[in-house]
LOLUMKE-217999 format. One record per residue (C-alpha): residue number from 1; residue in three letters; x, y negated, z. Coordinates in Angstrom, 3 decimals. Each point is the difference from the previous one (the first is absolute). Layout:
BEGIN
<pt><i>NUM</i><aa>Ala</aa><x>X</x><y>Y</y><z>Z</z></pt>
...
END
This chain:
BEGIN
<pt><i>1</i><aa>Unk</aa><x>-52.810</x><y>-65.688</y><z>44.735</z></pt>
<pt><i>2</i><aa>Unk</aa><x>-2.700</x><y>-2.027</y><z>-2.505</z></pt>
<pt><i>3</i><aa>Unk</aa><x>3.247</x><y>-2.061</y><z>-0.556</z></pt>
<pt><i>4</i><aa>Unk</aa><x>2.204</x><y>2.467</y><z>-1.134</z></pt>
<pt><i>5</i><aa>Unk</aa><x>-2.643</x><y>1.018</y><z>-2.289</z></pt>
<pt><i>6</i><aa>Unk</aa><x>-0.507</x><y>-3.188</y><z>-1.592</z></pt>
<pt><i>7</i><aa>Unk</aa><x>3.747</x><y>-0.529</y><z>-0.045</z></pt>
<pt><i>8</i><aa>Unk</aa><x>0.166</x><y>3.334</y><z>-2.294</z></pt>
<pt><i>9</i><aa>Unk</aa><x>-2.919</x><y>-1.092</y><z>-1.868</z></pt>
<pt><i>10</i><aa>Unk</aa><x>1.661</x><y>-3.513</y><z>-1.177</z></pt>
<pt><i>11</i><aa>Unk</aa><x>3.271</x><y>1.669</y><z>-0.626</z></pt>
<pt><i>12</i><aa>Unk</aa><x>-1.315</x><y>2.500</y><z>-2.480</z></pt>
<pt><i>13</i><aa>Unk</aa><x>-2.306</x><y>-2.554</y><z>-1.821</z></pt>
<pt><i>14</i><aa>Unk</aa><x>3.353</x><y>-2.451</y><z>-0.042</z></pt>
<pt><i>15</i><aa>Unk</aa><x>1.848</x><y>3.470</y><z>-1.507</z></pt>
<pt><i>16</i><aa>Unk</aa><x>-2.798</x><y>-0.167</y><z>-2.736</z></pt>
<pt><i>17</i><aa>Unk</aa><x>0.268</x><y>-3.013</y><z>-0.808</z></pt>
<pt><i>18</i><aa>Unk</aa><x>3.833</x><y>-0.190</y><z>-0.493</z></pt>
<pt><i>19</i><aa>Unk</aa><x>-0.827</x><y>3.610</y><z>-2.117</z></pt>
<pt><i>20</i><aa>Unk</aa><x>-2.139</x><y>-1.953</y><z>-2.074</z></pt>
<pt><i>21</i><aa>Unk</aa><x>2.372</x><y>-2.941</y><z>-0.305</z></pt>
<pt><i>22</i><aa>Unk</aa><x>2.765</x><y>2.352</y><z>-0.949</z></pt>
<pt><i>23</i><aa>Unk</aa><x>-2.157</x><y>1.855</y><z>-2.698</z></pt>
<pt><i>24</i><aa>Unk</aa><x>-1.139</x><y>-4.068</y><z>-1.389</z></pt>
<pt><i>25</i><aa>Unk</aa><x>3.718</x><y>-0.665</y><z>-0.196</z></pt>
<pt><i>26</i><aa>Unk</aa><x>0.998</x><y>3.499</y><z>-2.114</z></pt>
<pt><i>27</i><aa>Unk</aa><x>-2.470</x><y>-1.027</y><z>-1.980</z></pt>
<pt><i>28</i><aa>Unk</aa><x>0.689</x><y>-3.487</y><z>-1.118</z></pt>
<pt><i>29</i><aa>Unk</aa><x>3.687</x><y>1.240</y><z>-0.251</z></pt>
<pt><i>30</i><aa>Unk</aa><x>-1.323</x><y>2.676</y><z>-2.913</z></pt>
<pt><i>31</i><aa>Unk</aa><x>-1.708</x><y>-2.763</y><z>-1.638</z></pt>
<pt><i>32</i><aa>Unk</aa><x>2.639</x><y>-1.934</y><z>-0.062</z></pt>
<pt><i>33</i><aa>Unk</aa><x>2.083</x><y>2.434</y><z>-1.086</z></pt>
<pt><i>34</i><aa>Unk</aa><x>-2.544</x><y>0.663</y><z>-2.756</z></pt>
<pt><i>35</i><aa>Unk</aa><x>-0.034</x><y>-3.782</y><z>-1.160</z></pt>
<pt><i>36</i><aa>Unk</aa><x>3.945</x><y>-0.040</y><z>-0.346</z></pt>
<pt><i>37</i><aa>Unk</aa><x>0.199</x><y>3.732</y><z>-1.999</z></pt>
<pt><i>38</i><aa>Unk</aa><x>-2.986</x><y>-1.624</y><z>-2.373</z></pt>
<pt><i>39</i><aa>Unk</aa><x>1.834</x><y>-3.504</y><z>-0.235</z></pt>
<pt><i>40</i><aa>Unk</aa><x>3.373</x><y>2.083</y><z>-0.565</z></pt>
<pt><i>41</i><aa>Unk</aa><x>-1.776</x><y>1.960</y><z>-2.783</z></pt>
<pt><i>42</i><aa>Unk</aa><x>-1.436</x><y>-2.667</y><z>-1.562</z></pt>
<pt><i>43</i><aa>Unk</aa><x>3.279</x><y>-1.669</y><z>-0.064</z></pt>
<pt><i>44</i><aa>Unk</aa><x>1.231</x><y>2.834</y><z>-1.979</z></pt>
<pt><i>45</i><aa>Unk</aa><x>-2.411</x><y>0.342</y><z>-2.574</z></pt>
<pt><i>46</i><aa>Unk</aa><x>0.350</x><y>-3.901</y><z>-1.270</z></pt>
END
């Protein structure tokens, strides 16, 4: 029964953690996405 428990325990905190590794990701995807708009609009204005 303690097993189980800790089972469900280690699963959630390994759900977390890919949560928070998914959230990381979507962010350094917006920033690059920012980078290559700003490069892009620099582009255009020279």
């Amino acid at each position: 029964m303690e097993l189980v428990r800790m089972l469900i325990m280690v699963m959630m905190l390994l759900l977390l953690l890919l949560l928070l590794l998914l959230l990381l990701l979507l962010l350094l995807l917006l920033l690059l996405l920012l980078l290559l708009l700003t490069m892009l609009m620099m582009m255009l204005w020279l």
